[in-house]
PDB file of N, CA, C and O in Angstrom:
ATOM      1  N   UNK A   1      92.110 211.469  55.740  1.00  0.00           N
ATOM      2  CA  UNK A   1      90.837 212.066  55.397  1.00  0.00           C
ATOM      3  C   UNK A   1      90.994 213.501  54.917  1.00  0.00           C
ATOM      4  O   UNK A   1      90.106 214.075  54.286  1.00  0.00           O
ATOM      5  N   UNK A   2      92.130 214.047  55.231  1.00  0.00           N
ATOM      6  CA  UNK A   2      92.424 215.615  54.433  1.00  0.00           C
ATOM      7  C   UNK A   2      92.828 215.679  53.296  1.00  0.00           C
ATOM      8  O   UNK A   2      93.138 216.803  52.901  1.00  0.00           O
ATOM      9  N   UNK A   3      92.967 214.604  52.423  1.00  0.00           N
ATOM     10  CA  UNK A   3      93.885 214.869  51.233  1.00  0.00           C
ATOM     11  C   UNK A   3      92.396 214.443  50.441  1.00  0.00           C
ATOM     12  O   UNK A   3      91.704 213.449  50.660  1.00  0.00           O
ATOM     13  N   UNK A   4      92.157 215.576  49.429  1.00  0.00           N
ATOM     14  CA  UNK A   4      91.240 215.943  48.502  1.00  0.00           C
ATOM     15  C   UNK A   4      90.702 214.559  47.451  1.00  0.00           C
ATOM     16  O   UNK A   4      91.505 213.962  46.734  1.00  0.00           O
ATOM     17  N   UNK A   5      89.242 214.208  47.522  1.00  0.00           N
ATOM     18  CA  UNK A   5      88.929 213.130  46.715  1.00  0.00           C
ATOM     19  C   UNK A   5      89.504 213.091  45.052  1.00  0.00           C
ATOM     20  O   UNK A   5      89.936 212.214  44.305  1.00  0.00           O
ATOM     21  N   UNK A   6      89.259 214.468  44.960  1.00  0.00           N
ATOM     22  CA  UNK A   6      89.766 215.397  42.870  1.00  0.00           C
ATOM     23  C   UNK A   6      91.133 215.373  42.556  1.00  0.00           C
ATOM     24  O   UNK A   6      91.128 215.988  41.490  1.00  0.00           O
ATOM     25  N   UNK A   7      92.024 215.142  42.725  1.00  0.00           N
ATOM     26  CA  UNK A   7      93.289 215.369  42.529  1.00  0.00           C
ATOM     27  C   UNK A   7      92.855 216.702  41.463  1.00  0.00           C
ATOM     28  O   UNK A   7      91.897 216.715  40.690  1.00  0.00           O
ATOM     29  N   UNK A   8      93.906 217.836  41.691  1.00  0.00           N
ATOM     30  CA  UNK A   8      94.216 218.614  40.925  1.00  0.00           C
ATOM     31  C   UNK A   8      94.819 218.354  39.742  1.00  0.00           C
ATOM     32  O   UNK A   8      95.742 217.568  39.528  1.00  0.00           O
ATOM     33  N   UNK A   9      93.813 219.585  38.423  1.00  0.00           N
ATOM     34  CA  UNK A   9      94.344 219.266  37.441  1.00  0.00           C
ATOM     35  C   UNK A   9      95.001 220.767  36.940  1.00  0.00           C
ATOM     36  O   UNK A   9      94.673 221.937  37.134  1.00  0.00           O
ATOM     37  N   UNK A  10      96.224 220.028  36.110  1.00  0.00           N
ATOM     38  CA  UNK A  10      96.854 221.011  36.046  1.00  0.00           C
ATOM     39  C   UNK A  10      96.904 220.842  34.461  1.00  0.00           C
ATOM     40  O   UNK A  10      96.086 220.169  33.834  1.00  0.00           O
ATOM     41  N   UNK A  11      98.285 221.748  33.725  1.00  0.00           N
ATOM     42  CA  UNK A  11      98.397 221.125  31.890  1.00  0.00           C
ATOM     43  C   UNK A  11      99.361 220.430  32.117  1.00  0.00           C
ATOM     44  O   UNK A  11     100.121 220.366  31.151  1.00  0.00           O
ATOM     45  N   UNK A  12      99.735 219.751  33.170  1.00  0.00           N
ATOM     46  CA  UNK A  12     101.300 219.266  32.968  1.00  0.00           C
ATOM     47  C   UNK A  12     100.524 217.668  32.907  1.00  0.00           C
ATOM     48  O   UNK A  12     101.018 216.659  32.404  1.00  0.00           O
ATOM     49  N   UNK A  13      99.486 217.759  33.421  1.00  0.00           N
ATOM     50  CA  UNK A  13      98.912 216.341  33.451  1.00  0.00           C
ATOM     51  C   UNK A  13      98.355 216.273  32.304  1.00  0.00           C
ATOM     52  O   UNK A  13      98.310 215.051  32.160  1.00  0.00           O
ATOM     53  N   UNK A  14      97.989 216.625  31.569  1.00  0.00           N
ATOM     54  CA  UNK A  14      97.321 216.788  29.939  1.00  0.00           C
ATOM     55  C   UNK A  14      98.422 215.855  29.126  1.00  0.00           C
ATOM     56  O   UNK A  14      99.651 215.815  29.170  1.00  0.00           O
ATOM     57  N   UNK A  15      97.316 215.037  28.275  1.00  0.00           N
ATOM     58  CA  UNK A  15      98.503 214.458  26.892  1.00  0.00           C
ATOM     59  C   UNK A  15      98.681 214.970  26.392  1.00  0.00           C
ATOM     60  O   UNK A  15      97.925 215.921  26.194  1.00  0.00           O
ATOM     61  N   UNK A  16      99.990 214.800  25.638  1.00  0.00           N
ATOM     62  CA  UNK A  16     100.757 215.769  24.867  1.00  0.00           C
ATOM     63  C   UNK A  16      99.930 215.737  23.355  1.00  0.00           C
ATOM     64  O   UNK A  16      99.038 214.903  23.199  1.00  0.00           O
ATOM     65  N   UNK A  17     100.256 216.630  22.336  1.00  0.00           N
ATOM     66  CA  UNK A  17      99.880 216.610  21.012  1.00  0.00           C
ATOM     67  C   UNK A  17     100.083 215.034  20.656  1.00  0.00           C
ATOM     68  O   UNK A  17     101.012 214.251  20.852  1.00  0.00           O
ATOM     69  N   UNK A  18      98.751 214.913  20.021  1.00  0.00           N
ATOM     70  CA  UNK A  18      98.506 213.852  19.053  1.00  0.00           C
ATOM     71  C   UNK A  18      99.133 213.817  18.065  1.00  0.00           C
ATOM     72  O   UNK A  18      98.565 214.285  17.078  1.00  0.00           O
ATOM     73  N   UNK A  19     100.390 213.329  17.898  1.00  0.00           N
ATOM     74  CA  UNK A  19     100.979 213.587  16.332  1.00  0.00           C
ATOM     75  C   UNK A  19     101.156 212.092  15.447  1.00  0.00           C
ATOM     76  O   UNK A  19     101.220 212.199  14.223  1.00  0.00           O
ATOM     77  N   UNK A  20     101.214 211.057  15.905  1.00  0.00           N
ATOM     78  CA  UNK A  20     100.967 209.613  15.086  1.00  0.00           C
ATOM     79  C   UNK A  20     100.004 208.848  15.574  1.00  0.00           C
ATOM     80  O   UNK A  20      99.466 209.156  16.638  1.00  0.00           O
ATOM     81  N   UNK A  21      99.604 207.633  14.812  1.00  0.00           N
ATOM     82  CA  UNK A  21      98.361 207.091  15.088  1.00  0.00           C
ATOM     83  C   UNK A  21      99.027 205.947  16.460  1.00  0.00           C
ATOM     84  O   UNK A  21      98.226 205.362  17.188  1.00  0.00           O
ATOM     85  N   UNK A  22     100.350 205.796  16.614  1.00  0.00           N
ATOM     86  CA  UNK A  22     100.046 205.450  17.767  1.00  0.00           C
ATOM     87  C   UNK A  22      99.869 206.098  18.922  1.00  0.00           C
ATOM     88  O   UNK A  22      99.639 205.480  19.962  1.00  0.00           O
ATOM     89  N   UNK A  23      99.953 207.355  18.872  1.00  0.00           N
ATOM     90  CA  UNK A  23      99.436 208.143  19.874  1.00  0.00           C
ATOM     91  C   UNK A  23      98.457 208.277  20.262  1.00  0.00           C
ATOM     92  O   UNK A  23      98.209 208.371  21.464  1.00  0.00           O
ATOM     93  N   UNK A  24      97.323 208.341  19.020  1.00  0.00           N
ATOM     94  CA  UNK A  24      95.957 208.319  19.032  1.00  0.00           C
ATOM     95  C   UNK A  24      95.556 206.841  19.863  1.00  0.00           C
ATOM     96  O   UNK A  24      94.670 206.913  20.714  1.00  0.00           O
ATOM     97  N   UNK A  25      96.064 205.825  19.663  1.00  0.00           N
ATOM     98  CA  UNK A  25      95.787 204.629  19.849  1.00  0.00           C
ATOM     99  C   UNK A  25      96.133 204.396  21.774  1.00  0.00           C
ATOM    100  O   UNK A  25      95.537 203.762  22.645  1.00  0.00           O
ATOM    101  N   UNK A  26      97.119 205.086  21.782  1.00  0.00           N
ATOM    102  CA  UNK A  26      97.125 205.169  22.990  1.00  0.00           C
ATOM    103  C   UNK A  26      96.517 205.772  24.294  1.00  0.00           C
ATOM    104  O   UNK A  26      96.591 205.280  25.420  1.00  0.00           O
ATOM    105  N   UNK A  27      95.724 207.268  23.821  1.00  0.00           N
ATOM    106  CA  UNK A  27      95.198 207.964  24.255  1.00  0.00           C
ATOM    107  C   UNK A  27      93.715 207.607  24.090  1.00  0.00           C
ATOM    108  O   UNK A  27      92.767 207.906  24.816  1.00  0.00           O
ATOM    109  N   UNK A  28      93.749 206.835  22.861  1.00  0.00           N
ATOM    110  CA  UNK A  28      91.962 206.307  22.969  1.00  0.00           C
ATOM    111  C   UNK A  28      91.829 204.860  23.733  1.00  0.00           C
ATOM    112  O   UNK A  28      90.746 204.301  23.904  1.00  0.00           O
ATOM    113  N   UNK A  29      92.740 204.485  24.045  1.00  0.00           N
ATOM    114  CA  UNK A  29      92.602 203.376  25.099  1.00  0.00           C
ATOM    115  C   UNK A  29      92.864 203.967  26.670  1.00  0.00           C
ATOM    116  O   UNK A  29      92.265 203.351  27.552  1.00  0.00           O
ATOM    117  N   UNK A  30      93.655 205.038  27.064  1.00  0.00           N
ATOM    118  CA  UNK A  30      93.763 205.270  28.180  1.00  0.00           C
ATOM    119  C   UNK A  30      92.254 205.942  28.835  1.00  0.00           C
ATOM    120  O   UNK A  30      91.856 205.697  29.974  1.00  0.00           O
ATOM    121  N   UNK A  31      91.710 206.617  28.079  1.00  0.00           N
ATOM    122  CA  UNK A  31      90.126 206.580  28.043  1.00  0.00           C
ATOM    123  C   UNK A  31      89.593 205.930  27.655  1.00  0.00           C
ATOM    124  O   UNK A  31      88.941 205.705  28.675  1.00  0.00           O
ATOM    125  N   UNK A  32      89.222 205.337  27.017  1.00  0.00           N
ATOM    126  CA  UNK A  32      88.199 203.763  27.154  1.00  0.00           C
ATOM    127  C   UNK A  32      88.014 203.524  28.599  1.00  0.00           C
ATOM    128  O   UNK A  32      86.934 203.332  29.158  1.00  0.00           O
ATOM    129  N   UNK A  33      89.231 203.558  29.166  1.00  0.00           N
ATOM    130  CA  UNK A  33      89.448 202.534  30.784  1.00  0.00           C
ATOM    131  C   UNK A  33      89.086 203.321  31.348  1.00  0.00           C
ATOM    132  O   UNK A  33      88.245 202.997  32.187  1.00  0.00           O
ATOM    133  N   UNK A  34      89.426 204.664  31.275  1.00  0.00           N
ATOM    134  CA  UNK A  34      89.085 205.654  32.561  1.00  0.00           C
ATOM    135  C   UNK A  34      87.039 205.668  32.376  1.00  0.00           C
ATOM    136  O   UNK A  34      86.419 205.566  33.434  1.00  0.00           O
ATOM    137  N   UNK A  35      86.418 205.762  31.377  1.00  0.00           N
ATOM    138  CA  UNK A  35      85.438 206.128  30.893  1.00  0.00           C
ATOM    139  C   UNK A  35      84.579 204.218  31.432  1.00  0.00           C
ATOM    140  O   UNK A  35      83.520 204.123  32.054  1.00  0.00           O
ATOM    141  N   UNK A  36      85.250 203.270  31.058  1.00  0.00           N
ATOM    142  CA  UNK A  36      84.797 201.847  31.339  1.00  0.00           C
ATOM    143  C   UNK A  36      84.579 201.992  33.139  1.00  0.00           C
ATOM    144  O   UNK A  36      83.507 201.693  33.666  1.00  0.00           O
ATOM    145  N   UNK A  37      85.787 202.497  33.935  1.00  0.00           N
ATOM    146  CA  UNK A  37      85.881 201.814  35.571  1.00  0.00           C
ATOM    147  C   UNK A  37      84.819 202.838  35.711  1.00  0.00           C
ATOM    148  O   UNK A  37      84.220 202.494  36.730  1.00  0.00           O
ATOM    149  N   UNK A  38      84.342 203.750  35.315  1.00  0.00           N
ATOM    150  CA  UNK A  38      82.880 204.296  35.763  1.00  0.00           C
ATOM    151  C   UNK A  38      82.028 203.603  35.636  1.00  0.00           C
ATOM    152  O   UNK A  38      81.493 203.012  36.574  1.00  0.00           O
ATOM    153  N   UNK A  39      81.530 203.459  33.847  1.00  0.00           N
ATOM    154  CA  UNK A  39      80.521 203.055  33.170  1.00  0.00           C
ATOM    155  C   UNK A  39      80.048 201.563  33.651  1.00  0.00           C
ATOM    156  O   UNK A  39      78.862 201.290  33.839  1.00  0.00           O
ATOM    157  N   UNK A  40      80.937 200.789  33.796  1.00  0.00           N
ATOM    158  CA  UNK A  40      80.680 199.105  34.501  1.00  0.00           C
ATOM    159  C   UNK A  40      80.182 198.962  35.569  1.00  0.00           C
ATOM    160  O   UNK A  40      79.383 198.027  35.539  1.00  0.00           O
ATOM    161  N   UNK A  41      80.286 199.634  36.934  1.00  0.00           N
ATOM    162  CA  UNK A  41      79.685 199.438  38.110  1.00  0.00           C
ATOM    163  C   UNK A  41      77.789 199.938  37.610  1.00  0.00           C
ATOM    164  O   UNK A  41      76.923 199.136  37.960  1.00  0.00           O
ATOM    165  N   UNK A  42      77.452 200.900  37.033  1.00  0.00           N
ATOM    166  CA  UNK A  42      76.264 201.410  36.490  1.00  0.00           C
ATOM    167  C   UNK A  42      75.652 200.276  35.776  1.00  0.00           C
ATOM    168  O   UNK A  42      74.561 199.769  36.038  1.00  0.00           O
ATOM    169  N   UNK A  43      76.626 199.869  34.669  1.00  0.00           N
ATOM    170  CA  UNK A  43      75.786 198.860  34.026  1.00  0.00           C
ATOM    171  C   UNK A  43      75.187 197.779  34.298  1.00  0.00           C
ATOM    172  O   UNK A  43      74.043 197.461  33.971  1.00  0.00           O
ATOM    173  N   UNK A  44      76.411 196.831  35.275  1.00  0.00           N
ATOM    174  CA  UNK A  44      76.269 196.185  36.184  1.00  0.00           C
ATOM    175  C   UNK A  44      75.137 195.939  37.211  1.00  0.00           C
ATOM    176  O   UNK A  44      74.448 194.943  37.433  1.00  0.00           O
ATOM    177  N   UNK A  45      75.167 197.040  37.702  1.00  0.00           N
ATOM    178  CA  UNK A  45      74.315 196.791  38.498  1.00  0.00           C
ATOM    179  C   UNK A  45      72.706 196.982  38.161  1.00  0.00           C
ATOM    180  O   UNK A  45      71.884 196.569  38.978  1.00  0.00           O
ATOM    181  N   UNK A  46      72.168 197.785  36.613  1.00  0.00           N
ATOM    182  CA  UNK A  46      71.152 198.100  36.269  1.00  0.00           C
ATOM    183  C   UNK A  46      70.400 197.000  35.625  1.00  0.00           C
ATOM    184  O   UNK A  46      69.172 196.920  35.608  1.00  0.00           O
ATOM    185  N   UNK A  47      71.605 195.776  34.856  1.00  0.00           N
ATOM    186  CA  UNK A  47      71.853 194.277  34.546  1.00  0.00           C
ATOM    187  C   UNK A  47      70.999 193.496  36.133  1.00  0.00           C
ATOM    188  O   UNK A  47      69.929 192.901  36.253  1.00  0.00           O
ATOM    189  N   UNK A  48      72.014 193.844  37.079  1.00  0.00           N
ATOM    190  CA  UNK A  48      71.618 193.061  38.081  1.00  0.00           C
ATOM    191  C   UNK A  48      70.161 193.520  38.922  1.00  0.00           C
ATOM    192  O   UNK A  48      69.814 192.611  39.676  1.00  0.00           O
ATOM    193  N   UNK A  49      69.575 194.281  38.948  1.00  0.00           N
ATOM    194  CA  UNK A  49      68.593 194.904  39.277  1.00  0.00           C
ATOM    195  C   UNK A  49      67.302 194.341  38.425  1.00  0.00           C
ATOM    196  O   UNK A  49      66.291 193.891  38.964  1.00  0.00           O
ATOM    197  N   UNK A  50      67.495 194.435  37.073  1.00  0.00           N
ATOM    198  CA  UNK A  50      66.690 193.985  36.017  1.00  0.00           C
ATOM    199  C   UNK A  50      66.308 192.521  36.640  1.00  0.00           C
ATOM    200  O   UNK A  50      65.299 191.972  37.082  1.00  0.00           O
ATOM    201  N   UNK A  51      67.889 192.149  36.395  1.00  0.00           N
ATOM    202  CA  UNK A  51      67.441 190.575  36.524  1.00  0.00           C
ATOM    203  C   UNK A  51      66.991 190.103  37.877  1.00  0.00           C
ATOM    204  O   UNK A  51      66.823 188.894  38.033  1.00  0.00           O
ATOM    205  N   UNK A  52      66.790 190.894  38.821  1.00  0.00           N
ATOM    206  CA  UNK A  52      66.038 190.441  40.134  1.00  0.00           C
ATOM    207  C   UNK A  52      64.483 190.220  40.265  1.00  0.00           C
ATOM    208  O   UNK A  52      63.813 189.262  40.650  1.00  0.00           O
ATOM    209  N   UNK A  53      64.028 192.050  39.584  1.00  0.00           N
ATOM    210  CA  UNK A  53      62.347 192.221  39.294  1.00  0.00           C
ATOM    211  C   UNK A  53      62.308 191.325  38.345  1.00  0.00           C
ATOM    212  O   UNK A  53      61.098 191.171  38.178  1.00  0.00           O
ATOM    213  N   UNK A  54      63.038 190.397  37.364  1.00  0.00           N
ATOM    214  CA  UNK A  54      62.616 189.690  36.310  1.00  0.00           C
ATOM    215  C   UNK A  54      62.237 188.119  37.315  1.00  0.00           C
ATOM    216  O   UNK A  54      61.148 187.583  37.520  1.00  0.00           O
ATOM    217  N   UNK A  55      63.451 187.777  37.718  1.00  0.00           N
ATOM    218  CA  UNK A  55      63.332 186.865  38.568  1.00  0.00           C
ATOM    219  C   UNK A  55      62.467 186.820  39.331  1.00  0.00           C
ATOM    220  O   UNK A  55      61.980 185.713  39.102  1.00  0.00           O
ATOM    221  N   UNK A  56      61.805 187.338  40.251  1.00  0.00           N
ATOM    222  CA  UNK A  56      61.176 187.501  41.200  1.00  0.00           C
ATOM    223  C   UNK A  56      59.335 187.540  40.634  1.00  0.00           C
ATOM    224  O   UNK A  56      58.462 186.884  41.203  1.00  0.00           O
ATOM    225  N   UNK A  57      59.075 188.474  39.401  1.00  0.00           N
ATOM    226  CA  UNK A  57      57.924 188.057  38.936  1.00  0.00           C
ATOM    227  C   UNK A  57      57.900 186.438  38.955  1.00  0.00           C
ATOM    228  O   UNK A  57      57.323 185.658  39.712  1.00  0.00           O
ATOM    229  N   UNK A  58      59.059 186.149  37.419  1.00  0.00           N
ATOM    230  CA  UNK A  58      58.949 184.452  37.297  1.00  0.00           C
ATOM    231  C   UNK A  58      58.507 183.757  38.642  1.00  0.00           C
ATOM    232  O   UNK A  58      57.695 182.850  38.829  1.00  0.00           O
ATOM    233  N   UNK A  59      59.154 184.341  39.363  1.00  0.00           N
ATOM    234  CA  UNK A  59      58.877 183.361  40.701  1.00  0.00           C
ATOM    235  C   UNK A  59      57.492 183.156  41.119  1.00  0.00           C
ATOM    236  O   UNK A  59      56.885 182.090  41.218  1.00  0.00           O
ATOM    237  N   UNK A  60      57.029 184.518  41.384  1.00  0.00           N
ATOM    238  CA  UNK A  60      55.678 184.925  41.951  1.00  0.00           C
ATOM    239  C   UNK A  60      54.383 184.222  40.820  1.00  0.00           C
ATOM    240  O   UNK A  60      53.196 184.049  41.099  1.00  0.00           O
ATOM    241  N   UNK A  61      55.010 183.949  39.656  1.00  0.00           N
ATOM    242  CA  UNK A  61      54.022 183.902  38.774  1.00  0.00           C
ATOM    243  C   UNK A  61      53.571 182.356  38.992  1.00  0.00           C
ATOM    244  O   UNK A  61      52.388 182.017  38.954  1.00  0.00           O
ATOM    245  N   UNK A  62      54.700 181.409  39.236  1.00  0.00           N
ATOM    246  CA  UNK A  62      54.665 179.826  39.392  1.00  0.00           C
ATOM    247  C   UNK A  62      53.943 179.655  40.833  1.00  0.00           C
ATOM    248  O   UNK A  62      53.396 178.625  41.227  1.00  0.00           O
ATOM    249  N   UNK A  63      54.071 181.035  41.627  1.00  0.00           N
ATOM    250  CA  UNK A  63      52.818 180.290  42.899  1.00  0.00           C
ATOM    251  C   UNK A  63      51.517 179.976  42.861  1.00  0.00           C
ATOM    252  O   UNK A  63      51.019 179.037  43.482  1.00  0.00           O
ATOM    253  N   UNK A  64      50.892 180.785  42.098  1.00  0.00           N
ATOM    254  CA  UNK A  64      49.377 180.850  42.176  1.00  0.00           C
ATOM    255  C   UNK A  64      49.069 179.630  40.921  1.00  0.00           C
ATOM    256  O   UNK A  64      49.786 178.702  40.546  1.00  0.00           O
ATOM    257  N   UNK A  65      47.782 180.038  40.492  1.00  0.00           N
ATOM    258  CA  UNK A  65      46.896 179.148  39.783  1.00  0.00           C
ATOM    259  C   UNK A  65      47.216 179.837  38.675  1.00  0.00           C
ATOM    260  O   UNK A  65      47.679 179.213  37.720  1.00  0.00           O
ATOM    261  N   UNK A  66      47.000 181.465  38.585  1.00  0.00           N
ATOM    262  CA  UNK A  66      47.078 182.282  37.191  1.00  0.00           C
ATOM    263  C   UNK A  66      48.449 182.704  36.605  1.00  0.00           C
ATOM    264  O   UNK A  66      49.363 183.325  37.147  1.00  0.00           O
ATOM    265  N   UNK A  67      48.361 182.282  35.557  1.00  0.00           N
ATOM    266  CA  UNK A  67      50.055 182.387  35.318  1.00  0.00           C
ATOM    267  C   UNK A  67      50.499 184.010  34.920  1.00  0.00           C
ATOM    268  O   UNK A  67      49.527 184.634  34.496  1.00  0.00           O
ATOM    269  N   UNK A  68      51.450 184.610  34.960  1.00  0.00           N
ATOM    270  CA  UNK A  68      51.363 186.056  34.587  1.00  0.00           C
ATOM    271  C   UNK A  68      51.642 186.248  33.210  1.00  0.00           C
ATOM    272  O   UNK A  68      51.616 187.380  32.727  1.00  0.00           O
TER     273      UNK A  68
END
């Protein structure tokens, strides 16, 4: 529990100069992923949230007489 959630950043951890396109290619995929394992749990779950209040009207709507 003492060792820091942030890891320290330093320049030694920095990518090096972009100098060919597979570099670029590499560095724009190593972010994609870092930028995706955030972005997916959010989406995910705003997906799954949606589709509950969606569900749950449908549901409510087939009890009664008046349809919604």
């Amino acid at each position: 529990m003492e060792t820091p959630l942030i890891k320290s950043f330093n320049s030694e951890s920095d990518y090096l100069a972009v100098k060919s396109l597979k570099d670029v290619k590499y560095v724009l995929w190593n972010e994609t992923v870092k930028i995706w394992k955030i972005a997916l749990p959010v989406a995910l779950s705003l997906l799954f949230q949606n589709l509950n209040n969606s569900s749950t009207s449908i549901y409510a709507g087939h009890l009664g007489d008046i349809e919604l």
